[in-house]
C-alpha positions as CSV (number, residue, x, y, z in Angstrom):
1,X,-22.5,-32.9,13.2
2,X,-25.5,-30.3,12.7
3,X,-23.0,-28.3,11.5
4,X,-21.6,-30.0,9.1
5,X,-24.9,-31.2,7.7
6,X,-26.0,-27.9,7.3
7,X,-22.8,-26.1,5.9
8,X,-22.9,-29.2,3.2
9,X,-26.4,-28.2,2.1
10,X,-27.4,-24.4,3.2
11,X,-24.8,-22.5,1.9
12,X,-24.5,-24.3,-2.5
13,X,-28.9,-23.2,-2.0
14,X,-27.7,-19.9,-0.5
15,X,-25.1,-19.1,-3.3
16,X,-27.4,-20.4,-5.8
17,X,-30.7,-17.8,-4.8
18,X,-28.2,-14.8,-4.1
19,X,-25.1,-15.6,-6.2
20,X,-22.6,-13.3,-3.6
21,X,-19.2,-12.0,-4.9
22,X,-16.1,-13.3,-2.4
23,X,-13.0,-12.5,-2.9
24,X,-10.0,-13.3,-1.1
25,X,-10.6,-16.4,0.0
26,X,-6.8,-17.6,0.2
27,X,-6.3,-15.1,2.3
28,X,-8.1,-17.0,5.3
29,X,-6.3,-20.1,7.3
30,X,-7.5,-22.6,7.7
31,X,-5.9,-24.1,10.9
32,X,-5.8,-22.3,13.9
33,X,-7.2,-19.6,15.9
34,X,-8.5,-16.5,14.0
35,X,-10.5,-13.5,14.5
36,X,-12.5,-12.3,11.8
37,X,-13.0,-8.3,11.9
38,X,-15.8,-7.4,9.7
39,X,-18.1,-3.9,9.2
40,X,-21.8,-4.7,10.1
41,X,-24.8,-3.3,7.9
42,X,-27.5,-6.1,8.8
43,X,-28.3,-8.8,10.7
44,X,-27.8,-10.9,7.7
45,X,-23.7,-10.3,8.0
46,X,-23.5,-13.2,10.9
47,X,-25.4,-15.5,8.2
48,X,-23.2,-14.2,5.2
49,X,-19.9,-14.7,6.9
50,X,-20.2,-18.0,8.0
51,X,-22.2,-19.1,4.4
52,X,-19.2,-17.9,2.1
53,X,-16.2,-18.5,4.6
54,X,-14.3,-21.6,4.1
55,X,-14.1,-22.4,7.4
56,X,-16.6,-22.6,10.6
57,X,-16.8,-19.6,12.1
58,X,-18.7,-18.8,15.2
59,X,-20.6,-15.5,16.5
60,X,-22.5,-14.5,19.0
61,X,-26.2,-14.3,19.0
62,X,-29.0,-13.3,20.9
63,X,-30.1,-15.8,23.7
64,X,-33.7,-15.4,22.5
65,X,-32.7,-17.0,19.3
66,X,-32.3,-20.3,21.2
67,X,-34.8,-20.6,23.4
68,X,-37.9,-20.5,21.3
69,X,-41.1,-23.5,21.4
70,X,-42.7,-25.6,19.3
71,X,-41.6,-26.5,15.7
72,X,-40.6,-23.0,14.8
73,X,-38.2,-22.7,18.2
74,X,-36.4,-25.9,17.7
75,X,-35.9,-25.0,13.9
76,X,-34.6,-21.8,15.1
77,X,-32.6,-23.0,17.5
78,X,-31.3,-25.3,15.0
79,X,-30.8,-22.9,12.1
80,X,-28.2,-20.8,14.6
81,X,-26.6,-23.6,16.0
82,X,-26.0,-24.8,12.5
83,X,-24.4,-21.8,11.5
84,X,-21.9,-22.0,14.4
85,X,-23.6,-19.3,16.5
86,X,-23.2,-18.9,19.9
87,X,-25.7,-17.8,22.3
88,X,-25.4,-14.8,24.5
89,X,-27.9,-13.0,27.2
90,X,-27.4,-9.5,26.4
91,X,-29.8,-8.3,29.1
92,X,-27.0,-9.7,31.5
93,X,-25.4,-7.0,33.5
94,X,-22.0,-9.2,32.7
95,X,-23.0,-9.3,28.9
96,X,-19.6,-7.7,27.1
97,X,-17.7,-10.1,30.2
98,X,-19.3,-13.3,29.3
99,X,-18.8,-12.8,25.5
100,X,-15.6,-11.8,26.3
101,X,-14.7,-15.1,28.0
102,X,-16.9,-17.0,25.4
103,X,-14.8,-15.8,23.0
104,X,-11.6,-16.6,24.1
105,X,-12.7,-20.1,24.9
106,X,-13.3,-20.4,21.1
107,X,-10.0,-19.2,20.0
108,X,-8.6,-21.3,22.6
109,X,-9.5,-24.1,20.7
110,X,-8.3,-23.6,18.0
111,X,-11.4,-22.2,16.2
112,X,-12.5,-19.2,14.5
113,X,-14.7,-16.5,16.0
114,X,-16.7,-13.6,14.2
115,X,-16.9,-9.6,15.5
116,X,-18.2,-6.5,14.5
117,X,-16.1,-3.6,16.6
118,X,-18.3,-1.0,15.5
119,X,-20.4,-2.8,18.0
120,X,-24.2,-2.4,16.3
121,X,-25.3,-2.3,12.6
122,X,-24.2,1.1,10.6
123,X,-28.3,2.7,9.8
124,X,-26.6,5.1,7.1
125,X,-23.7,2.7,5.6
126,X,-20.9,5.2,6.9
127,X,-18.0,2.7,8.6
128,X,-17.7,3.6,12.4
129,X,-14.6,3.7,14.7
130,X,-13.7,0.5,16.0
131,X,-14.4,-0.2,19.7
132,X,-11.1,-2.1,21.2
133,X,-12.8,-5.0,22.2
134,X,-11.2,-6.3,18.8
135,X,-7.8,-5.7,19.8
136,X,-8.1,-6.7,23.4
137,X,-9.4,-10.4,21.9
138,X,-6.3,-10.3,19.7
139,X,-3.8,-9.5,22.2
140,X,-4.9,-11.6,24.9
141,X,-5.5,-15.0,22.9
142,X,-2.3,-13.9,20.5
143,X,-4.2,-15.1,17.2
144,X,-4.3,-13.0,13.8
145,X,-7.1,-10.8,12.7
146,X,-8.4,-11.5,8.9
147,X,-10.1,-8.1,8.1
148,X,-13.8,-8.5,6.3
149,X,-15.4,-6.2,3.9
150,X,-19.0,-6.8,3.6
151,X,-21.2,-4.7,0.4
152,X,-24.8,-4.8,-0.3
153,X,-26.3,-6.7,3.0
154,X,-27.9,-3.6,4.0
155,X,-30.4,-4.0,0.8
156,X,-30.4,-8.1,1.2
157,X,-31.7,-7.8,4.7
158,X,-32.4,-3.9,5.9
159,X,-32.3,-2.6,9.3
160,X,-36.0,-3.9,10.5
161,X,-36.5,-6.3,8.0
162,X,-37.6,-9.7,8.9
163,X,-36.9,-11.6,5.8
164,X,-33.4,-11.2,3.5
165,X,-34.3,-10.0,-0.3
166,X,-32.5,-10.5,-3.3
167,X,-29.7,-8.4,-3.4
168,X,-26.0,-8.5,-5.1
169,X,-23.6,-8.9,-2.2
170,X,-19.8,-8.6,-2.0
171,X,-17.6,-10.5,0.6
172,X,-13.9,-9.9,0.7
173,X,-11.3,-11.3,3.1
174,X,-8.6,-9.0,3.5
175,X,-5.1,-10.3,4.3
176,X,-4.5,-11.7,8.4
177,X,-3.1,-9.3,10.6
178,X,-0.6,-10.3,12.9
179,X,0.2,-8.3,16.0
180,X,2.8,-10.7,17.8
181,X,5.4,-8.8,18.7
182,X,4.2,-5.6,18.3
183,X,3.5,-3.7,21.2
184,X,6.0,-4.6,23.4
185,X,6.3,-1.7,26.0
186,X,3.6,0.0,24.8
187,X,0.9,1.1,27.4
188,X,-2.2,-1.9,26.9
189,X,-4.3,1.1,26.3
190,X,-2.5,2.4,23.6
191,X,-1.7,-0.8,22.0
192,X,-5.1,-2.0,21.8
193,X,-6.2,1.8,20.5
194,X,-3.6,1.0,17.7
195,X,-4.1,-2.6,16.5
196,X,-8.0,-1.6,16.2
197,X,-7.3,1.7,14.2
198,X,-5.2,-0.2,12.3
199,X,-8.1,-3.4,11.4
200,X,-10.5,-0.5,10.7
201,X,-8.4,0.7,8.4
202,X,-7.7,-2.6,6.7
203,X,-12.1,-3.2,6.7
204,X,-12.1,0.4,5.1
205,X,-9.7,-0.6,2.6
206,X,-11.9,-3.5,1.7
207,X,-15.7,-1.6,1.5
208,X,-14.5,2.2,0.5
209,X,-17.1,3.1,2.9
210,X,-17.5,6.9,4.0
211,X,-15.7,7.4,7.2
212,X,-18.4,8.6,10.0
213,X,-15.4,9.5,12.3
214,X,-17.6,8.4,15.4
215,X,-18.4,5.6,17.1
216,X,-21.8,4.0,16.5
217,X,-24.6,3.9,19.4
218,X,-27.8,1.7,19.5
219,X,-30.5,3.9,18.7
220,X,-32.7,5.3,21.5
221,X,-35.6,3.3,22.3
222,X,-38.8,5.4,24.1
């Protein structure tokens, strides 16, 4: 119910203030499982996705995010559980596990579920290599991958930034990618090396971002 109260309200203010560009809307369905594959730039992208989507779609988020006091923790907690976000300890030695299963019990019921397979925020806009994790979701709940190009959220909400901006912002839904079928006698390996080259290619198609080549780390902390 949060949800819907929110979604009926937040995003017509949100579209209003920062007017984004989607395209390819039709292109999502509307019933059933889905992943949704998108590049990441900023932290905003989890708040974009779900504003502009036509459908709820759920991502994870940082367990810190929902455990906060007072006032400003339960609107918090509220805001994120609004939007559909899921939270995750990340400081759990079974972290990429848990979201893993977290995951899957989303799809499993029939909803939709957001994720980033470069695995952390691009700091230079180049578009990363895909990390499998993508794939092995795909292949293991069988559901269809809609590919998502996201342009400008670096400048509405930088890296380090604790408040979005106003910025002109692209979203476009690529067409679903189905895999069923596919890979049959292919090593697992392989197959999920493939399917995630091939949704990268699919998110590159959507942003024209420059091609790093590399897979993106989490910056060094001292």
């Amino acid at each position: 119910m949060l949800y819907e109260v929110l979604h009926a309200t937040v995003p017509p203010i949100a579209r209003t203030i920062w007017r984004p560009w989607v395209e390819g809307v039709e292109n999502v369905p509307m019933t059933g499982p889905v992943l949704f594959a998108s590049n990441h730039l900023s932290f905003a992208d989890s708040v974009v996705i779900p504003i502009v989507a036509p459908r709820k779609v759920a991502f994870l988020a940082k367990a810190e995010y929902f455990t906060g006091t007072g006032i400003r923790g339960r609107m918090m907690k509220a805001w994120f559980e609004g939007l559909g976000m899921v939270p995750v300890d990340r400081n759990d030695s079974r972290a990429a596990l848990n979201s893993l299963d977290v995951a899957l019990e989303i799809l499993g019921r029939g909803e939709a579920f957001g994720i980033y397979p470069e695995g952390t925020r691009s700091r230079d806009g180049r578009l990363y290599r895909g990390r499998t994790g993508v794939a092995q979701l795909a292949l293991t709940a069988g559901v269809p991958v809609v590919p998502v190009g996201l342009i400008g959220t670096a400048e509405l909400q930088p890296v380090d930034s604790t408040l979005p901006r106003l910025a002109k912002v692209t979203v476009r839904f690529g067409q679903p990618i189905d895999f069923a079928g596919r890979f049959e006698g292919l090593a697992p390996g392989r197959a999920r090396r493939e399917a995630t080259d091939e949704i990268m290619d699919a998110v590159h198609a959507l942003t024209g971002q420059v091609l790093a080549g590399t897979y993106n780390e989490h910056p060094a902390t001292a």
